[in-house]
C-alpha positions as CSV (number, residue, x, y, z in Angstrom):
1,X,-40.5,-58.5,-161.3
2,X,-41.3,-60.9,-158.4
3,X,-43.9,-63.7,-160.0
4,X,-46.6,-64.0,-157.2
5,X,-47.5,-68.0,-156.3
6,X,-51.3,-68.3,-157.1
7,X,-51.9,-68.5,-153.4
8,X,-50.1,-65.0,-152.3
9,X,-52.1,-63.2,-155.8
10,X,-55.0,-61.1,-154.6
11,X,-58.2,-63.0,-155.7
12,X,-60.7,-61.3,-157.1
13,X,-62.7,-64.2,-158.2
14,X,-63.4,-67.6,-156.8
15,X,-60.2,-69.6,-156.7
16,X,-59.8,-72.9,-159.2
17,X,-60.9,-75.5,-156.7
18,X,-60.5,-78.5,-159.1
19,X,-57.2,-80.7,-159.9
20,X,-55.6,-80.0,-163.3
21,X,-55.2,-83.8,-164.2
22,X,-55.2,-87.2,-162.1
23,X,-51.9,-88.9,-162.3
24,X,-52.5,-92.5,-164.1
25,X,-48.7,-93.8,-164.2
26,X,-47.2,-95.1,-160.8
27,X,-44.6,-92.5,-160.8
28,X,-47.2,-89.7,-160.8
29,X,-49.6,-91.3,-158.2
30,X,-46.7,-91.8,-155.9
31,X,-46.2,-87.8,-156.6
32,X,-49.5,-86.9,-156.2
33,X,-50.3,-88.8,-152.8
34,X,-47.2,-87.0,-151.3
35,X,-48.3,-84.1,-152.1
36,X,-51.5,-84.5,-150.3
37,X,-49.8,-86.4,-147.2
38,X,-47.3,-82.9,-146.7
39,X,-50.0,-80.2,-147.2
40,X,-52.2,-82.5,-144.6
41,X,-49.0,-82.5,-142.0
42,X,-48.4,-78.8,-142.6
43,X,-51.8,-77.6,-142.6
44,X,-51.9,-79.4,-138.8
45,X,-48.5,-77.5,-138.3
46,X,-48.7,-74.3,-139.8
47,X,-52.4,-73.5,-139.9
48,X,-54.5,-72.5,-143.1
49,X,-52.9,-68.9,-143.5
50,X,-49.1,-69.9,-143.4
51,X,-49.7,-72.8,-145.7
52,X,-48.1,-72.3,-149.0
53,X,-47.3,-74.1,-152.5
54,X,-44.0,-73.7,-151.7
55,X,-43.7,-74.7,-148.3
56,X,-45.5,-78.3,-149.4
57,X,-42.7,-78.4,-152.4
58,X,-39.8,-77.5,-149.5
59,X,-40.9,-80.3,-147.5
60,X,-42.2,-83.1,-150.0
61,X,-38.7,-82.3,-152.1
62,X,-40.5,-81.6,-155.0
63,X,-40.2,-78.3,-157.7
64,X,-43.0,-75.8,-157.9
65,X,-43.6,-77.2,-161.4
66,X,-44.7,-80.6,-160.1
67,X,-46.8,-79.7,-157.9
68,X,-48.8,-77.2,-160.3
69,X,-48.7,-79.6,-162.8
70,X,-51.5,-81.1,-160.5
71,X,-52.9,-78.5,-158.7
72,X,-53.3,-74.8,-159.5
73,X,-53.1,-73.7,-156.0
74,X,-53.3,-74.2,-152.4
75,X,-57.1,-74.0,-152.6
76,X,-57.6,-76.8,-154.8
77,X,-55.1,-79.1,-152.6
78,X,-57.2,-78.0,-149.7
79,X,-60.2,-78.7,-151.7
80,X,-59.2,-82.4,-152.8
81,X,-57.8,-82.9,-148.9
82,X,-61.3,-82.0,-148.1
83,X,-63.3,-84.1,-150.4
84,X,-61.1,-87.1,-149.3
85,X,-61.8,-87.1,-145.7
86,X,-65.7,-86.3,-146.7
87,X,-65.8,-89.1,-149.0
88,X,-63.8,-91.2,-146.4
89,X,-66.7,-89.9,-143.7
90,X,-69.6,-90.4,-145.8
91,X,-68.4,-94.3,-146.7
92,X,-68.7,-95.2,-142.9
93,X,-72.3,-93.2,-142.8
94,X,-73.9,-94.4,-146.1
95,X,-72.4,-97.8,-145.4
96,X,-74.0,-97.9,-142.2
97,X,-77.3,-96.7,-143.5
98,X,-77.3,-99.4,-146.1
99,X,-77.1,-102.2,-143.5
100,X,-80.1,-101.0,-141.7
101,X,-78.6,-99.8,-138.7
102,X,-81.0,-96.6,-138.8
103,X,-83.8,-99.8,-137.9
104,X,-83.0,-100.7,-134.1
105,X,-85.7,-102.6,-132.6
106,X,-84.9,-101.2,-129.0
107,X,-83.4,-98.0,-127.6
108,X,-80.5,-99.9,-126.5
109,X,-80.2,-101.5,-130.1
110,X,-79.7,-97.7,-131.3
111,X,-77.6,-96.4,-128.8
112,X,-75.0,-99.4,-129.7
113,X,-75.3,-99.1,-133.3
114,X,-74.7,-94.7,-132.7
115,X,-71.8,-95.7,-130.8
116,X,-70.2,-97.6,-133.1
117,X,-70.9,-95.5,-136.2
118,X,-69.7,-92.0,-134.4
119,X,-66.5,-94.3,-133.0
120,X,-65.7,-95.3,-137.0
121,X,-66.2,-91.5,-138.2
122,X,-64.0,-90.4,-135.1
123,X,-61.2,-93.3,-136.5
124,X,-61.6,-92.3,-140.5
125,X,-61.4,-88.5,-139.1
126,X,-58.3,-89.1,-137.3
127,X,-56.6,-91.1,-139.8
128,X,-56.6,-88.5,-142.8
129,X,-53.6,-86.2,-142.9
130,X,-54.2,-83.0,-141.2
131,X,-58.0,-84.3,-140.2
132,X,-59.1,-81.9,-137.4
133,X,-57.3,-79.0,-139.8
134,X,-58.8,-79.7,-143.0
135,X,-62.4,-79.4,-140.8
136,X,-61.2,-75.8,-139.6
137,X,-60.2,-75.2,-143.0
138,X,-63.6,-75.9,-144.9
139,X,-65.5,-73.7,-141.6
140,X,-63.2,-70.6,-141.8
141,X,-63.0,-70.6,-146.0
142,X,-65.8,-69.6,-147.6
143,X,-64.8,-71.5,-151.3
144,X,-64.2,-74.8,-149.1
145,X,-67.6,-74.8,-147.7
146,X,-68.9,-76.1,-150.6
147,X,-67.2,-79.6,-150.3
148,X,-68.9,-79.8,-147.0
149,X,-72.2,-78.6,-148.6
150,X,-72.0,-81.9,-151.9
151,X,-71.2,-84.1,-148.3
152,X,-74.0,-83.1,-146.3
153,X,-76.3,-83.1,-149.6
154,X,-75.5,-86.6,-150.4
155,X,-75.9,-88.1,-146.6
156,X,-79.3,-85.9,-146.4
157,X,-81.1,-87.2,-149.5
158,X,-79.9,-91.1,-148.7
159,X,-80.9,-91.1,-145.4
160,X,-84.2,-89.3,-146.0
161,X,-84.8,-92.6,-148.6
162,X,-84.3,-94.8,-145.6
163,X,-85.9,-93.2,-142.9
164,X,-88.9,-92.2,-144.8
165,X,-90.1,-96.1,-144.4
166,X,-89.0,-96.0,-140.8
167,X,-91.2,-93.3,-140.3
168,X,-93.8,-93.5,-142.7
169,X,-96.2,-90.9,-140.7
170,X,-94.0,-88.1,-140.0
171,X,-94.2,-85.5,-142.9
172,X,-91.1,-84.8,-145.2
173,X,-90.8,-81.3,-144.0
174,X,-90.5,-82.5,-140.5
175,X,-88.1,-85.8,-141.3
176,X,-85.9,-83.6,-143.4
177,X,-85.6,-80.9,-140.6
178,X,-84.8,-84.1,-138.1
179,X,-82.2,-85.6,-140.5
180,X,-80.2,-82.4,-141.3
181,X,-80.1,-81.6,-137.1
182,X,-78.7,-84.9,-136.5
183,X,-76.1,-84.8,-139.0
184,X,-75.1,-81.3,-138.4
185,X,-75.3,-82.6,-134.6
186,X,-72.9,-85.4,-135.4
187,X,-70.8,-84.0,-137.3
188,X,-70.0,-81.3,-134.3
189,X,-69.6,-83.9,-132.0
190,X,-66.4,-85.2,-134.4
191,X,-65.4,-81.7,-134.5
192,X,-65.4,-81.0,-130.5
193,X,-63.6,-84.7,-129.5
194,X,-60.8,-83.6,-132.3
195,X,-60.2,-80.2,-131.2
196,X,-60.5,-80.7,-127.1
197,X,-58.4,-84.1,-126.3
198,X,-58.9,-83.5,-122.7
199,X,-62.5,-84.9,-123.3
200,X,-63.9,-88.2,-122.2
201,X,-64.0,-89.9,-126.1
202,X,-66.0,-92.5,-125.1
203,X,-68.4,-90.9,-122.5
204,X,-69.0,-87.9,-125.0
205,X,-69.6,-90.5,-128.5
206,X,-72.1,-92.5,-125.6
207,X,-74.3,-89.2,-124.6
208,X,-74.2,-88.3,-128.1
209,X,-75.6,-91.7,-128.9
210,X,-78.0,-91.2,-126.5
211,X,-79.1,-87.6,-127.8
212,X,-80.2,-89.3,-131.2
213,X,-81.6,-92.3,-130.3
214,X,-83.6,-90.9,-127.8
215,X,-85.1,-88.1,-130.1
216,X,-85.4,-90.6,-133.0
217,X,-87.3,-92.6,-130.9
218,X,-90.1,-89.7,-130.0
219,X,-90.0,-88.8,-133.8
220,X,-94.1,-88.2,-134.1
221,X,-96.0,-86.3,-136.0
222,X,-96.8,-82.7,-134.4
């Protein structure tokens, strides 16, 4: 009898998405990251629905034993691949929150400070193995969407904190809508400049610096 990886198994429940243990010892770290660094490069190679335990072990060098010994299948290496480049995304976001660059005093004050937050998340994005795929991954797998979800949670309910004393008359209803547009809005525009590189980078980051300051700035009560 042919033992099925978890991966190729049919799933009739929600697949393990969390890491059996976190390596302390060098040895194991040093396993672990590689790991993560192949599945990133194959997942950019070989697409979600190719990618395999196996294939990671093939390339990395590594038996099917070490790698399970940290994850129980491909969903949870996808999962931690995808909560490392949303942690490594939300860093730049709630960093830039927390030095007050949501508070420009001009137009042209906010359009600089949007242009050089979505130029960081474009740089953090591009430097995490497999960046553009892990996004593609989380939109077209259901169980991944929930990494995204804790991500988008998080930024929402910090920068409602800070924007609710920029905007002291605007309703919560109405901020909260404004927030989770922009962010949803931003995040596309990282999206759309990884998957088309045909596109103008700096032209589209500008109009889309633009776009927010320019709606931020007309934020009234209605």
């Amino acid at each position: 009898m042919v033992k099925q990886s978890p991966e190729r198994a049919v799933i009739t429940a929600a697949p393990d998405l969390e890491t059996k243990s976190t390596p302390s010892r060098r040895k194991g770290k040093t396993t672990f990251e590689a790991i993560l660094v192949t599945a990133g490069e194959l997942l950019a190679e070989v697409g979600f629905e190719r990618l395999t335990t196996n294939l990671v072990c093939e390339r990395a060098g590594l038996t099917p034993p070490a790698l399970y010994r940290y994850f129980p299948n491909k969903y949870a290496l996808l999962a931690e691949l995808a909560r490392r480049l949303m942690d490594a995304q939300d860093e730049v976001f709630l960093a830039w929150l927390d030095r007050g660059d949501a508070a420009a005093r001009t137009l042209e004050e906010a359009v600089t400070k949007g242009i050089e937050l979505r130029t960081e998340l474009l740089r953090v994005t591009r430097s995490q193995p497999g960046g553009m795929s892990i996004l593609r991954a989380i939109r077209a797998v259901p169980v991944l969407q929930q990494v995204r979800i804790e991500s988008r949670e998080k930024v929402v309910a910090h920068q409602m904190k800070i924007l609710a004393e920029l905007f002291p008359r605007v309703s919560a209803a109405q901020l909260e809508a404004a927030v989770r547009l922009s962010e949803e809005v931003g995040y596309g525009v990282i999206e759309m400049l990884l998957e088309d590189p045909s596109l103008d980078v700096d032209r589209v980051i500008a109009e889309s610096a633009w776009m927010s300051a320019l709606y931020y700035q007309h934020l009234v009560p209605r």
